[in-house]
N, C-alpha and C positions, 0 to 999 in steps of 0.2 A: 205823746202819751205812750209808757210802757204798755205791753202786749201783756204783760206776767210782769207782778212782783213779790218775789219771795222773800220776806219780813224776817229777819232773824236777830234774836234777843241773845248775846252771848256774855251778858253781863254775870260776872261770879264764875265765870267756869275757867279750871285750872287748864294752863296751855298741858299739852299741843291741842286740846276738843275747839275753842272757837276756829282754830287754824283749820281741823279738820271738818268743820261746818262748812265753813267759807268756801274751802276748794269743792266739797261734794256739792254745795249751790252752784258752784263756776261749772262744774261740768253739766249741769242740766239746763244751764243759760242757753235760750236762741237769739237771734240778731231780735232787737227790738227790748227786750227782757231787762230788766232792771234788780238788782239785792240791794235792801233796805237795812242797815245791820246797824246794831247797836254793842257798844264795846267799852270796858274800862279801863282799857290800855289802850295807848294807839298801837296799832298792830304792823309797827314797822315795815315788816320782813315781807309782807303782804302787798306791801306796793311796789316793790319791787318784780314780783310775781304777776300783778296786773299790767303790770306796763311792760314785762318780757313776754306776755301775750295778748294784746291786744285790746287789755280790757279801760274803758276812760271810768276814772273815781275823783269825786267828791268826798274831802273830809271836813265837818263842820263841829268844832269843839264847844259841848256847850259848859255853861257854869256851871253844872253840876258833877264836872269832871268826867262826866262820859264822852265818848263819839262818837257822830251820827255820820255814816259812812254808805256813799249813794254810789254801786257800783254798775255799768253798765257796760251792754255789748253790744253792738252794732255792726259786727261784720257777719 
């Protein structure tokens, strides 16, 4: 069970803001901590960014074109 989840809705907003959602969530992640984020694009560039620092993500596409995106840290 996460310690802290910080829920974030970035549906409708013009890039670069969900990008710069994401990262200001990632810097306030402790070991345990989970982001809960929802998006209308998959946010490519971002998984790459999670996986050059440590972080394990879930991406779950539902039918209504959105993505439900479970990011966690654990070190």
């Amino acid at each position: 069970m996460a310690t802290n989840v910080i829920q974030l809705d970035l549906c409708g907003m013009e890039p670069p803001e969900p990008m710069e959602r994401v990262l200001d969530a990632l810097s306030r992640l402790q070991a345990g901590d989970e982001i809960r984020m929802l998006i209308d694009r998959e946010p490519r560039p971002l998984y790459r960014i999670l996986e050059q620092n440590g972080f394990e993500y879930t991406v779950m596409p539902r039918d209504d074109y959105l993505f439900d995106i479970l990011i966690r840290h654990f070190s």
